[in-house]
C-alpha positions in Angstrom: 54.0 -49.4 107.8 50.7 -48.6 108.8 47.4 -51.1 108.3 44.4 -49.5 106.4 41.1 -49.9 107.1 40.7 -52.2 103.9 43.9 -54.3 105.2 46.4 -53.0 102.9 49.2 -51.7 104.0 49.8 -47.8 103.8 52.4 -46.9 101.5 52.5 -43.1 102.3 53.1 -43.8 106.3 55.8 -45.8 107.3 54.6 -44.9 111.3 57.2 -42.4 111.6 57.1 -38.8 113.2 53.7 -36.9 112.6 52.5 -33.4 112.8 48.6 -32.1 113.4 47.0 -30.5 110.7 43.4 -29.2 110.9 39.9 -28.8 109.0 36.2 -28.2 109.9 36.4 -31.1 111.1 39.0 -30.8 113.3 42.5 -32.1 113.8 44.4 -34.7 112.0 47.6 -36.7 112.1 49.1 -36.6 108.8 52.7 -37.7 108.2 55.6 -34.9 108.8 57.4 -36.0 105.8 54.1 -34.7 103.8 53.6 -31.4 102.4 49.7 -32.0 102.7 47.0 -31.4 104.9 44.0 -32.4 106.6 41.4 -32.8 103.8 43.6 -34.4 101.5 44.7 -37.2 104.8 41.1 -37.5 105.0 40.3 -38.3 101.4 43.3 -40.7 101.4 42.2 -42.6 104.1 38.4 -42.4 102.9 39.2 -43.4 99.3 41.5 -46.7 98.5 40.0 -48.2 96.4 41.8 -48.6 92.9 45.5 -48.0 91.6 44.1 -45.0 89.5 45.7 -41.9 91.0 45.6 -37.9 89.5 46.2 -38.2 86.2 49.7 -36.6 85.0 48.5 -34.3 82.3 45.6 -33.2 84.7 47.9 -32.5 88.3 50.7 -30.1 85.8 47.6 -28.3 84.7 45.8 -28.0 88.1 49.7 -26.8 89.2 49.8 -24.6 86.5 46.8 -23.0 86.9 46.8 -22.3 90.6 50.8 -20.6 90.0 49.0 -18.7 87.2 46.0 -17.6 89.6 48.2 -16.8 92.6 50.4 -14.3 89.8 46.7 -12.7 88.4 45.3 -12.2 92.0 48.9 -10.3 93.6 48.6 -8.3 90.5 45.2 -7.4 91.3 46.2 -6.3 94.5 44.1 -9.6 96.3 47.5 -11.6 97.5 50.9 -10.2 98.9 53.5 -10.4 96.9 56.0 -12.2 98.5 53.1 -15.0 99.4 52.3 -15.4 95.7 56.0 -15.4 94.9 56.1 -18.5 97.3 52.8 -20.1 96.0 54.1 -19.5 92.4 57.4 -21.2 93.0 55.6 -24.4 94.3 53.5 -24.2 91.7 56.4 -23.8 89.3 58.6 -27.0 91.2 55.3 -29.5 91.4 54.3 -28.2 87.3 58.0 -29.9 86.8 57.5 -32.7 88.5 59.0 -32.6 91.5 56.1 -33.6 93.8 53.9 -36.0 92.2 54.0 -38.3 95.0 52.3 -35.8 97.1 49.2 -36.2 94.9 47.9 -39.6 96.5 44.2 -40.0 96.1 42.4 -42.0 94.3 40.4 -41.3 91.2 36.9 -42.7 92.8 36.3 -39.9 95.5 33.7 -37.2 95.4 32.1 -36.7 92.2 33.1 -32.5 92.2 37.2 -33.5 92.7 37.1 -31.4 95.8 39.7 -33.8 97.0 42.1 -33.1 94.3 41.6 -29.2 94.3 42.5 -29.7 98.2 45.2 -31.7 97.5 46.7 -28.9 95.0 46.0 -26.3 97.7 47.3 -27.6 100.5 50.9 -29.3 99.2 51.7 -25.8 97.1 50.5 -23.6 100.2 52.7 -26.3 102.5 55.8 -26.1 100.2 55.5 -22.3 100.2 55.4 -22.1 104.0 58.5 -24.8 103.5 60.1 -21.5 101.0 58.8 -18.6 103.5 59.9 -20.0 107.1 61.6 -23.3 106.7 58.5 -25.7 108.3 56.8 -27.8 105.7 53.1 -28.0 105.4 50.5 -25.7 107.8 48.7 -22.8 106.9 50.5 -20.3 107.9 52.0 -18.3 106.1 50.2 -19.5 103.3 46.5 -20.8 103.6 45.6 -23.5 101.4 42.0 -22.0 100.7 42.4 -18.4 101.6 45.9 -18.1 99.2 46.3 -20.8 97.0 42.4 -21.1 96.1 41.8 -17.3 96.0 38.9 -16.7 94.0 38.6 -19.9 93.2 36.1 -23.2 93.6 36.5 -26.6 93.0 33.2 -25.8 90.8 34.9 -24.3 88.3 38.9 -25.1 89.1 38.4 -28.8 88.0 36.1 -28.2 85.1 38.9 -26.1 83.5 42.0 -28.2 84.3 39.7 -30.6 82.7 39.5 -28.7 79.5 43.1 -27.5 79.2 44.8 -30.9 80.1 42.3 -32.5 77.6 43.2 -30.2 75.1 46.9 -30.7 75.2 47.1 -34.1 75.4 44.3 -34.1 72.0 46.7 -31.9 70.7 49.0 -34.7 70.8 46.8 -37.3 69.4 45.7 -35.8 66.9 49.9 -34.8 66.3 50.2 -38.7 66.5 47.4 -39.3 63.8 48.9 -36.8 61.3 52.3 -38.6 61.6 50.9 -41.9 60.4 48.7 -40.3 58.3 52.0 -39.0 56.3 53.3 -42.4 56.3 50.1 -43.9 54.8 50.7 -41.6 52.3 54.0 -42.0 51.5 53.3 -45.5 51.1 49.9 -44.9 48.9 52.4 -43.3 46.5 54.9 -46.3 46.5 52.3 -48.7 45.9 50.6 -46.5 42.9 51.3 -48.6 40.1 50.6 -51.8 42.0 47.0 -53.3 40.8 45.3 -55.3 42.9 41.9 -56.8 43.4 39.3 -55.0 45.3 37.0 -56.6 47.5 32.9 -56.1 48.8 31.4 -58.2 50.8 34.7 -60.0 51.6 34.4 -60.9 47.7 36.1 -60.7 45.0 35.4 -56.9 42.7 36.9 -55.3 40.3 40.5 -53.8 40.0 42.3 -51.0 42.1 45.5 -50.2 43.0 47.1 -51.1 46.4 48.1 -47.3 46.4 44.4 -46.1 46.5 43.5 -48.1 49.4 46.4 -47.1 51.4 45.4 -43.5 50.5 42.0 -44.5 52.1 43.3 -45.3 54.9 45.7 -41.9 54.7 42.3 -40.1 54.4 40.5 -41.5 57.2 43.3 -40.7 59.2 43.7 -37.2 58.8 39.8 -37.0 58.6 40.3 -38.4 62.5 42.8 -35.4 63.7 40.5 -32.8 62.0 37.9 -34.5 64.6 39.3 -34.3 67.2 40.9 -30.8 66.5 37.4 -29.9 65.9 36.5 -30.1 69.5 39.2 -27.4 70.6 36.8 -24.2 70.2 35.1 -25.9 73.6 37.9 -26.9 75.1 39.4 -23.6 75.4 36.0 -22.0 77.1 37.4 -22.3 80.5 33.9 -22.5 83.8 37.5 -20.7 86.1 35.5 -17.3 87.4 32.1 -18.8 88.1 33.0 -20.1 91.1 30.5 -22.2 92.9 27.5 -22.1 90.3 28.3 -19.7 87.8 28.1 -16.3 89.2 31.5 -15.4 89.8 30.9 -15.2 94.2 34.1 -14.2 95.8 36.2 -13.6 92.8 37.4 -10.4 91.4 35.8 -9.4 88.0 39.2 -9.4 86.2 40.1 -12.9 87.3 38.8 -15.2 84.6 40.0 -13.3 81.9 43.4 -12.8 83.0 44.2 -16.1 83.6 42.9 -17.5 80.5 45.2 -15.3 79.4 47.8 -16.3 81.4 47.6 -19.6 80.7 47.7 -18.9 76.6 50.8 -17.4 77.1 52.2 -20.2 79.2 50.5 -23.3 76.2 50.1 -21.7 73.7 46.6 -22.5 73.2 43.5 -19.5 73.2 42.3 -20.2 76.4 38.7 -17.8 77.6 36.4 -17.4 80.5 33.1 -19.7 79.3 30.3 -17.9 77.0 28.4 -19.5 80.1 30.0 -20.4 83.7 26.1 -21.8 84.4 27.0 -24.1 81.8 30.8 -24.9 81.9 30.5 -25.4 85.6 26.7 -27.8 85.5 27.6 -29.7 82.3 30.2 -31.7 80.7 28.9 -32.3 77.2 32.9 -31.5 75.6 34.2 -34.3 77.6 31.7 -36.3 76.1 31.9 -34.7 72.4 35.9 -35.3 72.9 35.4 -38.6 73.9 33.2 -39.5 70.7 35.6 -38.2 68.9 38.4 -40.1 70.1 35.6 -43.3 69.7 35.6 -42.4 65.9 38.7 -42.5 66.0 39.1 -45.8 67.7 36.5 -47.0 64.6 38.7 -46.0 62.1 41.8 -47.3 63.6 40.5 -50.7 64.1 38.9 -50.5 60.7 42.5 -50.3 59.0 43.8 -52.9 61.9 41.3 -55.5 60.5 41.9 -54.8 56.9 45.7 -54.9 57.8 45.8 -58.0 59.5 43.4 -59.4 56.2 46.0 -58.0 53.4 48.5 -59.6 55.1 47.0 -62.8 56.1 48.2 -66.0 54.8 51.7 -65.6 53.9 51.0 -68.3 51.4 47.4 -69.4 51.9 45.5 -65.9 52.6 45.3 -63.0 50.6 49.0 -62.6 51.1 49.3 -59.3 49.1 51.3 -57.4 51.6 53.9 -57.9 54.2 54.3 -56.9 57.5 57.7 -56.2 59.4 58.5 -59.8 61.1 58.7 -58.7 65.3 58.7 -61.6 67.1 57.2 -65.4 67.3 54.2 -66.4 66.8 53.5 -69.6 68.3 55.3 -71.9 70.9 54.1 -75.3 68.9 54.6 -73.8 65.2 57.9 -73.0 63.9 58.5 -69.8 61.7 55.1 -69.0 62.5 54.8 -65.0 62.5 51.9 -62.9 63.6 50.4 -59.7 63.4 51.2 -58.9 66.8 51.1 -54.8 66.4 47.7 -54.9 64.9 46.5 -57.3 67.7 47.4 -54.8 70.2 45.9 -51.8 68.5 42.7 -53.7 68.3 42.8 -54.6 71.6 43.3 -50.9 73.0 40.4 -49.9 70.1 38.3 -52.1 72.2 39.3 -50.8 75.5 38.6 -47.7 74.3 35.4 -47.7 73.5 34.1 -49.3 76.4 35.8 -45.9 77.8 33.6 -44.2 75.4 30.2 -45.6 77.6 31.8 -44.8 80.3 32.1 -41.1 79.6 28.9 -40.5 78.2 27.7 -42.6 81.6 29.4 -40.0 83.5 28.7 -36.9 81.0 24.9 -37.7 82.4 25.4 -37.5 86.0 25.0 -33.9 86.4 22.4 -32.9 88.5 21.4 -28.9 88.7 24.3 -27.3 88.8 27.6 -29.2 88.5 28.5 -32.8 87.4 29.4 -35.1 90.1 31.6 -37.6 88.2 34.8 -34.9 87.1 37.5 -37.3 88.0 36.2 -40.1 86.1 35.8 -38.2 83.1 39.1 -36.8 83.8 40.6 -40.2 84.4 38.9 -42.3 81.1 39.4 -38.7 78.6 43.0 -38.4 79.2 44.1 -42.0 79.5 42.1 -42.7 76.3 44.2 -39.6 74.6 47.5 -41.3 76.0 46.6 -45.0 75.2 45.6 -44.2 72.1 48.9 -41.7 71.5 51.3 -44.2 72.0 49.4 -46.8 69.6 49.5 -45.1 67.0 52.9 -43.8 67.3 53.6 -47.4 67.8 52.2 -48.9 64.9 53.6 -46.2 62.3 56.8 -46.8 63.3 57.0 -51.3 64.3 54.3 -51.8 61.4 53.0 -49.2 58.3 56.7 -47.5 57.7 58.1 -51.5 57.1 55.1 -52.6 54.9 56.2 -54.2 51.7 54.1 -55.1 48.4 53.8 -58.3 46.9 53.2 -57.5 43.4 53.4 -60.1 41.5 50.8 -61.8 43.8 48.5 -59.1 43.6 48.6 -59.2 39.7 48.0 -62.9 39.7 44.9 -62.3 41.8 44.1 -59.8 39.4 44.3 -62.3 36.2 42.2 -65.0 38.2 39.2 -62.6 39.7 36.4 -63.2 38.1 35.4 -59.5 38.7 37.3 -59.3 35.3 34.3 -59.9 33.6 33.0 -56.7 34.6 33.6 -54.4 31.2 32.7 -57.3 29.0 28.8 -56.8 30.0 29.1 -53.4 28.1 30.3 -55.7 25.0 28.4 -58.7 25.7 25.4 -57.8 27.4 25.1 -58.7 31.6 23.6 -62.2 31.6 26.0 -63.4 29.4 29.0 -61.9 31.4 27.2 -63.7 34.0 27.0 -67.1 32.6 30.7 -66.9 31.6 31.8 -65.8 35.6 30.2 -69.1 36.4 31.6 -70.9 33.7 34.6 -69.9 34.4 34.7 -70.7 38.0 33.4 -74.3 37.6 35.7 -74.6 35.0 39.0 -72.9 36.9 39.9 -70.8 34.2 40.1 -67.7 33.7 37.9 -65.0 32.0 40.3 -63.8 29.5 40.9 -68.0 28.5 37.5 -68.3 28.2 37.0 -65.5 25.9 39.4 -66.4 23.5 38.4 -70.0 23.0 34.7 -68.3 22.5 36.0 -65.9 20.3 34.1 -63.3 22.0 36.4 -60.8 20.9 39.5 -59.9 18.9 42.9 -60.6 20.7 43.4 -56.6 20.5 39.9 -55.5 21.8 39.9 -58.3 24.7 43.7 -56.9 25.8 42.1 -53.1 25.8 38.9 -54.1 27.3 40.6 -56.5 30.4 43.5 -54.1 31.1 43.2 -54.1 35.0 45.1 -50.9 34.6 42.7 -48.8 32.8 39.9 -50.3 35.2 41.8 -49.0 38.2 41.7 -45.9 36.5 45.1 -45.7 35.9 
């Protein structure tokens, strides 16, 4: 294999036969296996710096959208037929999968993602000279910019595979958060009768049920999709049709709006040419609303992680009044010891991403003028944020909420020896008194309801109707 220039060695060149390719810039060896050309062996050389590549969801989106434009522009009487038939079947073959490794560079490269745009161009228009004549890669037949890129800039190509590969994959967050969601609820219902203590200030309050905070937690969820489902409206304004800066040079009038359309039909999502291709193309603010969603998200999810993790801690002396599914080990020096391992993780990736979150709204920033210049970090953090966060939560509804037991005869012996009980008796007893007896009874360790009957503060009958944790819980 070849050494880089960073003294790694190169994993796409194993120093076997070549072919010259060519740019501006002149020619290039680039390896004959390779459906690329020169600009994208030139930003694969330039750029090696991380193990971050194109993003999945991003490269079927960019492939999808340049089989969709080759289709629009034949129809519109800009491309031959039987060379968009060609580009369209590459497109098709590399939307399925079949060429990711031909999609090499790295996410830290020119701030526009010319690089990837290239990469699209050139590996579709060398697979469809591969269809047309037999010889991989070239331009001829097919031209990578005059073909595949018809009417098209990396301005405004990247910006919109941006949007729609954003969109999906929130789709499918937001999919994930109503699935748990469902299961929060299903398990605020099983745990409706079950009263508990509440807690402020990580102190003891008066009654609920165990069923109404779980339905808190049910609502916060679905409350999270509807955010990020919120953001859709700008994700589907596609900047495809201005071009360079907005003005739509060198594309035909009809383009934008037929491929939005196209690519509605093809994901089922109302995709549109921008209100604004000056804006689409110079600004990224939906990356960064998107991402602020997902970060509220993140809040919420490590919100119920933490209150998890305390409702379960213990098992004998913490506030032990739930139980999580037992997974694996928790310690190499205690035996039996079990932890919360699937809310550790969740916590962990809540954290990650919200460090993700700065970095978005670092890079939403850095737009000078007329086009933001850090497109494939945002496209990187967005969509792995979507995915990491995806895969959480699928992950804790299934290893940790759907396996959640109660323990209700613990919870209603909390209940008995809060002092929060003493709550209703200041409407009978006046609040300083209740006061003086939630101290009595504390320094005394007994109980309120004790207490009150060796006062005789009240009849047996009215204390039972005025301490029934039930009715306080609003059962």
């Amino acid at each position: 294999m070849v050494e880089l220039a960073n003294g790694t060695l190169d994993p796409y060149n194993p120093a076997m036969e070549t072919r010259t390719e060519t740019d501006s810039m002149g020619p290039v060896e680039v390896d004959a296996l390779r459906y690329w050309g020169a600009q994208t062996e030139r930003a694969r050389l330039n750029f090696q710096v991380s193990p971050h590549r194109i993003p999945v969801p991003f490269l079927r989106a960019l492939c999808l959208l340049k089989g969709e434009a080759a289709r629009v522009n034949a129809a519109l009487g800009l491309l031959d037929q039987g060379l968009a038939a060609a580009v369209c079947q590459a497109a098709e073959e590399a939307f399925a999968g079949r060429f990711d490794e031909e999609f090499p560079l790295d996410v830290f490269q020119t701030g526009s993602g010319t690089s990837w745009n290239m990469n699209a161009n050139e590996v579709l228009a060398g697979r469809a000279n591969e269809i047309l004549t037999g010889v991989r890669g070239g331009k001829k037949p097919v031209h990578p910019n005059d073909h595949v890129n018809l009417g098209q800039s990396s301005n405004d190509v990247i910006p919109s595979v941006l949007n729609v590969s954003g969109c999906l994959e929130a789709e499918r967050f937001a999919g994930a958060l109503d699935r748990l969601a469902n299961v929060l609820e299903v398990k605020s219902v099983e745990f409706a009768a079950i009263v508990k203590i509440g807690r402020t200030h990580l102190q003891d309050a008066v009654p609920m049920t165990l069923g109404q905070e779980f339905g808190a937690f049910a609502r916060q969820i679905h409350l999270g999709a509807d955010r990020i489902r919120g953001v859709f409206p700008r994700l589907e304004e596609l900047a495809l049709g201005g071009t360079a800066l907005g003005t739509g040079l060198n594309t035909h009038p009809e383009f934008a709006r037929r491929t939005a359309a196209a690519l509605s039909t093809r994901l089922g999502r109302p995709f549109r040419p921008a209100q604004s291709f000056f804006e689409a193309i110079a600004a990224r603010d939906v990356q960064v609303e998107l991402m602020g969603a997902v970060n509220t998200v993140a809040t919420s999810l490590l919100k119920i992680g933490n209150d998890l993790r305390l409702l379960s801690s213990g098992p004998r002396t913490g506030f032990g009044e739930i139980l999580l599914p037992e997974l694996q080990p928790g310690s190499s020096i205690m035996p039996g010891k079990v932890n919360p391992v699937i809310l550790e993780m969740l916590n962990q990736a809540c954290a990650h991403i919200m460090g993700k979150h700065l970095s978005v709204t670092l890079a939403g920033q850095n737009a000078p003028l007329q086009l933001n210049i850090m497109m494939p970090l945002l496209a990187h953090e967005t969509l792995s944020s979507l995915d990491l966060l995806s895969n959480c939560v699928e992950t804790l509804r299934t290893s940790c909420v759907q396996g959640i037991e109660a323990d209700a005869q613990h919870c209603a012996q909390q209940v008995e020896r809060s002092l929060a009980l003493v709550t209703p008796l200041a409407l009978k007893i006046g609040y300083d008194k209740a006061a003086a007896l939630a101290k009595q009874a504390l320094a005394e360790d007994k109980t309120i309801r004790q207490l009150v009957m060796e006062q005789g503060l009240l009849s047996a009958q009215e204390l039972e109707k005025v301490l029934d944790a039930r009715t306080m819980a609003g059962l």
